[in-house]
Every structure is written in structure tokens, then in C-alpha cells.
C-alpha positions in Angstrom: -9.8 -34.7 45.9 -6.9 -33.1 47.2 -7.6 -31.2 51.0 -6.2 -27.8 52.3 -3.2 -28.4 54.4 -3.3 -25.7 57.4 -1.2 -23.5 59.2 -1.5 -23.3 62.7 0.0 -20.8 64.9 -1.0 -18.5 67.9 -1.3 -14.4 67.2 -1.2 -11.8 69.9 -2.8 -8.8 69.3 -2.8 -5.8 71.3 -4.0 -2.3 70.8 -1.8 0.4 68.9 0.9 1.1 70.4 2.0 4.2 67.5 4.8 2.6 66.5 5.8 1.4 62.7 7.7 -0.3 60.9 11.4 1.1 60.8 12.4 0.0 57.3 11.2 -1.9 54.4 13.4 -4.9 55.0 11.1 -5.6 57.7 8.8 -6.4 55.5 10.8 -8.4 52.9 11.8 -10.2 55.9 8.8 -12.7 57.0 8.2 -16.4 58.1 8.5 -18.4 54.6 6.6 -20.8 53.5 5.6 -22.8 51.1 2.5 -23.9 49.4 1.0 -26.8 51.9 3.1 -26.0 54.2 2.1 -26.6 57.9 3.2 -24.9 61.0 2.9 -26.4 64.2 2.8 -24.2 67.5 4.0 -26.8 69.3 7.4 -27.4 67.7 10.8 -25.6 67.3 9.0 -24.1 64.3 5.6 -22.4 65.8 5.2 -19.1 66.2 7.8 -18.0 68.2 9.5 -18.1 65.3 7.2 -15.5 63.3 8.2 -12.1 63.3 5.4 -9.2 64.2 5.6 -5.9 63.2 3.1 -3.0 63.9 1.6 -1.7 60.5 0.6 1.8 59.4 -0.2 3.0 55.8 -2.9 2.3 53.9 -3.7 -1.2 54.6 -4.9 0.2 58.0 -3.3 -2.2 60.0 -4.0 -1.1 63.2 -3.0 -3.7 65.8 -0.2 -6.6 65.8 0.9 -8.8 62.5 2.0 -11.9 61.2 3.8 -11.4 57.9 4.8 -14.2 55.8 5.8 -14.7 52.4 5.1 -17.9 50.0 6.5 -18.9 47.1 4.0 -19.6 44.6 4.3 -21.6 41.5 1.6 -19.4 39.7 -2.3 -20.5 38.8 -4.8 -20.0 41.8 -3.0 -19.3 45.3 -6.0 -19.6 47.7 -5.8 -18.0 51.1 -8.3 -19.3 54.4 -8.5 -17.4 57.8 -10.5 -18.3 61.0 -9.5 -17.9 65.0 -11.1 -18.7 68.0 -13.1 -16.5 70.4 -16.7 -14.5 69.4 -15.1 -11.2 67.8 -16.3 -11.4 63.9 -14.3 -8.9 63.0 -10.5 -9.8 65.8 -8.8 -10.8 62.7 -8.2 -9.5 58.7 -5.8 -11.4 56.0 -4.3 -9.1 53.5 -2.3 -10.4 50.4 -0.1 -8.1 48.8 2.3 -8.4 45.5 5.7 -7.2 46.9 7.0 -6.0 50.3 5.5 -2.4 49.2 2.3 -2.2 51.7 0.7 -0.3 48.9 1.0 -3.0 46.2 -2.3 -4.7 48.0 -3.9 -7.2 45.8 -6.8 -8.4 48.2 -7.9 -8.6 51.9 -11.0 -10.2 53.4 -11.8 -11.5 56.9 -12.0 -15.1 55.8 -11.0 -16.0 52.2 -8.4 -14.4 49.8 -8.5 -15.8 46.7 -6.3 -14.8 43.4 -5.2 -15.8 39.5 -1.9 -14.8 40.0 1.4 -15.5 38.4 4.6 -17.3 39.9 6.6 -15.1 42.2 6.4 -14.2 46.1 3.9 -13.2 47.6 3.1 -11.3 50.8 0.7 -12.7 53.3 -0.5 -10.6 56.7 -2.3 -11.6 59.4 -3.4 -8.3 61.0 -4.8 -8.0 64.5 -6.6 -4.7 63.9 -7.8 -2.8 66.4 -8.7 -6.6 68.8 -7.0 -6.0 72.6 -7.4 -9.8 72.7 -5.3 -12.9 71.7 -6.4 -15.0 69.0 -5.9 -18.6 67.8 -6.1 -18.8 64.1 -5.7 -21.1 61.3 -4.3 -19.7 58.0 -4.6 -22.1 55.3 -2.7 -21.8 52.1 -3.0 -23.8 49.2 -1.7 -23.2 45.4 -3.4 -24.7 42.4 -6.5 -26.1 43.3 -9.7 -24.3 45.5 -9.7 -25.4 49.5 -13.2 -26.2 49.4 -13.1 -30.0 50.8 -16.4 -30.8 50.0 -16.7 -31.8 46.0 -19.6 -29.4 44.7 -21.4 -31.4 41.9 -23.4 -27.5 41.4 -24.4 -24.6 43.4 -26.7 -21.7 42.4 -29.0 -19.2 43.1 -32.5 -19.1 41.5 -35.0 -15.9 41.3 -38.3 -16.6 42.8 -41.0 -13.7 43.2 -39.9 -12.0 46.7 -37.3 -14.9 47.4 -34.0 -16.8 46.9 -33.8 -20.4 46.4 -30.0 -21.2 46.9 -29.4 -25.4 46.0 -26.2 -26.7 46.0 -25.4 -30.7 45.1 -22.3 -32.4 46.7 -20.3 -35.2 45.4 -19.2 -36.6 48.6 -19.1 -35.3 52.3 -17.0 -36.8 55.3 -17.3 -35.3 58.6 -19.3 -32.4 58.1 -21.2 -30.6 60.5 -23.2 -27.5 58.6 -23.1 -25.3 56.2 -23.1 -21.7 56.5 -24.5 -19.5 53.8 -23.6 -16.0 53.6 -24.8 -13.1 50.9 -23.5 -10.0 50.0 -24.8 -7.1 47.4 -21.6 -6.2 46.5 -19.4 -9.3 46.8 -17.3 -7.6 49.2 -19.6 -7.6 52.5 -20.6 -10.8 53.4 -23.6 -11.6 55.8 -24.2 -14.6 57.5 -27.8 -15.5 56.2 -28.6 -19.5 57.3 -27.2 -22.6 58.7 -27.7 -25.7 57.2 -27.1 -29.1 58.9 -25.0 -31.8 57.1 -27.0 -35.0 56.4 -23.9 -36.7 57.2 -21.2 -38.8 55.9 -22.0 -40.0 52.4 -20.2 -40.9 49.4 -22.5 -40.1 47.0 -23.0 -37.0 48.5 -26.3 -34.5 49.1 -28.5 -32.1 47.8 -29.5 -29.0 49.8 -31.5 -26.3 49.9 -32.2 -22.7 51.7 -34.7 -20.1 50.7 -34.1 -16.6 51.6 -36.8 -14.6 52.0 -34.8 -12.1 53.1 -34.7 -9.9 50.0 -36.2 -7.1 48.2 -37.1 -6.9 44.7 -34.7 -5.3 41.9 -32.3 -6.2 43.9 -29.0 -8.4 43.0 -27.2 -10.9 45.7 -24.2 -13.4 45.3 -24.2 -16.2 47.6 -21.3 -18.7 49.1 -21.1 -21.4 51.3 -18.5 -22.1 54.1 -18.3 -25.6 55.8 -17.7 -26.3 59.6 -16.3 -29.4 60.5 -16.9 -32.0 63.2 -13.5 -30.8 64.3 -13.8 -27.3 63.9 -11.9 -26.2 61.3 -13.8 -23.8 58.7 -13.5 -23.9 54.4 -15.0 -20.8 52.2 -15.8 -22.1 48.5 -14.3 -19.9 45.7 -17.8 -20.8 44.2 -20.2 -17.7 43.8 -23.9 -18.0 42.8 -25.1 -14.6 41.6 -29.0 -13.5 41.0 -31.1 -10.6 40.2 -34.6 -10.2 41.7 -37.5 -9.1 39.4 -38.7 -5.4 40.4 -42.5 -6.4 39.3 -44.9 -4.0 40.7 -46.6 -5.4 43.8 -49.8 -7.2 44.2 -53.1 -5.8 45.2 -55.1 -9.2 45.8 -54.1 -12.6 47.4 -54.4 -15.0 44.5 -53.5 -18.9 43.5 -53.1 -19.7 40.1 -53.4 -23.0 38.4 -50.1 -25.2 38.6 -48.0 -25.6 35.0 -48.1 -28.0 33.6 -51.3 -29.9 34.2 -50.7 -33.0 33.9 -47.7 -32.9 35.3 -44.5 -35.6 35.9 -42.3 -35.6 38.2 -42.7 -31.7 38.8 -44.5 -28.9 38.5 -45.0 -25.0 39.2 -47.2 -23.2 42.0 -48.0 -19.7 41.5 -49.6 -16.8 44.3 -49.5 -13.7 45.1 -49.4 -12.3 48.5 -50.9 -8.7 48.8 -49.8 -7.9 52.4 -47.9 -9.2 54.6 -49.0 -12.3 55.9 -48.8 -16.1 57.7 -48.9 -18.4 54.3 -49.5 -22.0 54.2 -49.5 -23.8 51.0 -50.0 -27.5 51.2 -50.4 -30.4 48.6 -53.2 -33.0 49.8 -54.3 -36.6 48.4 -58.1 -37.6 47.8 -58.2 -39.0 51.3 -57.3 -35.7 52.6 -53.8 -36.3 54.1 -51.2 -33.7 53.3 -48.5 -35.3 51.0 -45.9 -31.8 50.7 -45.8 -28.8 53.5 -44.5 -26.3 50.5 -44.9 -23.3 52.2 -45.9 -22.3 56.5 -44.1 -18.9 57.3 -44.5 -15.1 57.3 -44.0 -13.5 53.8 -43.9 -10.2 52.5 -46.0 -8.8 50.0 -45.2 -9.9 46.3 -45.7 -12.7 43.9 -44.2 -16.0 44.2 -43.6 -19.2 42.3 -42.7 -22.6 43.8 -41.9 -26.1 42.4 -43.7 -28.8 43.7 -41.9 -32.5 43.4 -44.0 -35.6 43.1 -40.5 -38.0 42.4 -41.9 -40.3 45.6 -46.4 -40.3 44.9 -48.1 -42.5 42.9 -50.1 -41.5 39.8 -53.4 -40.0 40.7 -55.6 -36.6 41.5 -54.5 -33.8 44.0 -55.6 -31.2 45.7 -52.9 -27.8 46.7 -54.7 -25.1 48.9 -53.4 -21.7 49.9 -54.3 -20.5 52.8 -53.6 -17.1 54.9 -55.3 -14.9 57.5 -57.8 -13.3 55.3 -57.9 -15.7 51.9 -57.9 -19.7 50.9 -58.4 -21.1 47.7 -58.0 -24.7 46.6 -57.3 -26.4 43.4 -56.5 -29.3 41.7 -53.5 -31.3 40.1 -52.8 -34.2 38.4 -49.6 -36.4 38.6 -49.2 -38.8 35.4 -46.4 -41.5 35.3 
């Protein structure tokens, strides 16, 4: 699988200063590089070597820039952004079609990613309105997505009042965690969950978060980011999109009989939660000892389904009980092999 090259340089960034750029060659004038190009700080071709210019117009460029300009052969051209210090919002990349600021074809905090044809292409690393200085990696990288963990499959699955989010990987190498974020309108992205890597495997992992976070009627894309042991940061192009049910909500705590019954490997839970409450729902063998911890958290008010998975038990007669403040019920499953 082929990995994201990076750019490394150091960026500046001071407060506006009201002063703009004095012609358009300035802008048709940039750092080039090329796609996989790297640029170390350290050398005779780091950033001293960058020019900055201070940007007005509608890109809203308020502090100190990096511009450069790649040459891209045409397909995807993916563009990754991070920097050091605790401001989430110190640094913006903005890609743009020509040297004309106004011919913007997409800006984000973190990831920039475009079809586009071949032809040069603007790239700005903006300092906004940040007073502070700011290491940051720009990553660029034409042709293939800059995700370096192989995703086998990532979604987003509908449950009453939640979000299962699952992804699969292929193969992982020094990961430390993932980081989910969610947005409603695939522009604003919040930082939802961290999810430890299970470590270095070539045959990869499969992972799970459930957001409970959510309301009904609603509609949420999700993405993953992973952080490496040694720091360095990777958005997936991949988006998983759902749509919540708006169902009216319960008026009684419930627990239905699991489908199907009989049941191999897996099968579904149903409840409904009528107010807000401390739910535990636990799967338990004939001897009484608790086999699956399914659910033990707050949740809202609403109906909810979840899959139980027997892959690991042996054939034989269970027993899965709800329990909350005010209401337990208990019934009965069987796992056939």
C-alpha cells in the first residue's frame, strides 16, 4: 500500500498586520512542488525558502501564509494538515484552481480532498487570526487516498436512539488510536470518540464505537483519523453516512423476545427505554455467570435494538435481563450450532 509522503516545514503566524498582497504575481509565485515531495526544515530547502504573503479577499485569510503550487498529473490530489500546540482552529488549508484567490475549490482545517484534472494547483497554508507559531505537516499526495491504514469496510449503522460506527482494517503498523469525528452537514466536523489501536497486526482489526450522542430524525456522516506512535495524523477520504429513525417515543420500559430464536452465531435484542435512565442488559448462562455485558450506561429515552454475538459459547440455553432503576425483565435464548 503505498504511504503519504509529508511536508515538513515551520509557519509563523502573527496577527493582521492590514497589509495585502501588492500584485497577482505574488501569488503565481509560490514554493513548487511536486506530488510526494518532501521538504525538510533542516536543509538548504526548508522554509526559509517559502515565501509568505498576508491575504485579504474572500478566502478570509486573516493572518500569515504559506503558498505553494503542485503540479498535479490529474485523478485524486489529496491534501493533509496538522501542527503542533492546543489551538484547534491556529491553522486552515485552502486549495484553489489558479492564482485568482476567488477561484477556491475547497478549504478545511485538516483534509482537502478533490477529483480534479491535470494542471497547477494552488495550495495555502493560512495562519488566520493565531498570534502563535505553529509547526505543521502538510501532506500531499496525487492518485491514491493518504489513509495508511488499509480499510477492509467502514460504516455507520441506525440503531433506535444510537450510532453503531464499525470499521474492519486490513493491516495496521504502529498505530496508536483512532479518532472519530461526526458532522451533520459534512463540513463541521466534531471530535466524537477515541479508540485505542489493538496494535500491530497483519491481518488487521475490527472496531467498534457507539454514539449515543444523537437525536432521532436526524442524519450524521462519520470519519476516522489515525494518530501514530510517532505523531503524525491521516484523515480517511472514507465517509459513512446514516439517517436516524424519528419513531415517536416510548411510554413504557419494555424487552422484547430476541430474533431469531434459535439463533446461530447471532442474534437481535430489542427495549425500549421510556425515560432517561442507568441501563444494563446482560446475557447469562444456566449457572448464572454473565457471558456478554451488552449494555451498562445512561440512555436517553427511545427504542433500541442490539446484536448479541455467540461466535465464542457453546450450544445451550440462556438467559438476557434488562435491568434499570425502576423496571427488570428477564428472558430466554437459545444458541444452536
Amino acid at each position: 500500500m503505498r504511504k503519504l509522503y509529508f511536508v515538513f516545514v515551520s509557519l509563523s503566524v502573527f496577527a493582521l498586520l492590514g497589509l495585502s498582497i501588492q500584485s497577482a504575481h505574488a501569488w503565481c509565485d509560490p514554493r513548487d512542488i511536486t506530488c510526494g515531495a518532501v521538504i525538510d526544515s533542516n536543509n538548504s530547502h526548508g522554509h526559509t525558502d517559502i515565501n509568505r504573503y498576508s491575504c485579504t479577499g474572500t478566502l478570509n485569510l486573516n493572518g500569515k501564509a504559506d503558498v505553494y503550487r503542485v503540479n498535479h498529473p490529474g485523478g485524486l490530489l489529496s491534501i493533509t494538515l496538522t501542527w503542533s500546540g492546543t489551538e484547534t482552529t491556529a491553522l486552515y488549508v485552502f486549495l484553489l484552481g489558479s492564482c485568482n484567490q476567488n477561484d477556491c475549490i475547497g478549504a478545511d482545517e485538516h483534509l482537502v480532498q478533490q477529483n480534479l484534472p491535470a494542471g497547477h494547483y494552488w495550495i495555502i497554508v493560512d495562519g488566520r487570526s493565531s498570534s502563535h507559531s505553529h509547526d505543521y505537516v502538510l501532506g500531499i499526495f496525487c492518485g491514491d487516498h493518504p489513509f495508511p491504514v488499509e480499510l477492509t469496510s467502514f460504516d455507520a449503522v441506525a440503531e433506535a436512539g444510537t450510532v453503531l460506527v464499525r470499521w474492519q482494517t486490513a493491516s495496521e503498523k504502529d498505530v496508536a488510536y483512532y479518532e472519530v469525528s461526526r458532522s451533520e452537514d459534512d463540513a463541521n466536523w466534531q471530535t466524537v470518540a477515541h479508540v485505542n489501536s489493538f496494535g500491530n497486526n497483519a491481518a488487521g482489526f475490527s472496531y467498534s464505537y457507539r454514539d449515543d450522542h444523537v437525536a432521532a430524525g436526524k442524519s450524521y456522516s462519520y470519519r476516522l483519523t489515525s494518530h501514530d506512535l510517532d505523531g503524525a495524523l491521516f484523515t480517511s477520504p472514507q465517509v459513512a453516512s446514516v439517517t436516524l429513525s424519528d419513531s415517536a417515543q416510548p411510554t413504557s420500559f419494555n424487552l422484547e423476545q430476541n430474533y431469531p430464536n434459535p439463533f446461530n452465531p447471532s442474534t437481535t435484542i430489542k427495549f425500549d427505554v421510556a425515560e432517561a435512565s442507568h441501563v444494563r442488559l446482560a446475557v447469562f448462562d444456566l449457572s448464572g455467570r454473565m457471558v456478554a455485558n451488552l449494555v451498562d450506561r445512561e440512555l436517553s429515552a427511545d427504542a433500541y435494538s442490539y446484536t448479541f454475538d455467540a461466535t465464542n459459547l457453546p450450544s445451550g440455553m440462556y438467559f438476557y435481563r434488562l435491568e434499570t432503576g425502576s423496571f427488570s425483565s428477564t428472558k430466554k435464548l437459545v444458541l444452536m450450532k
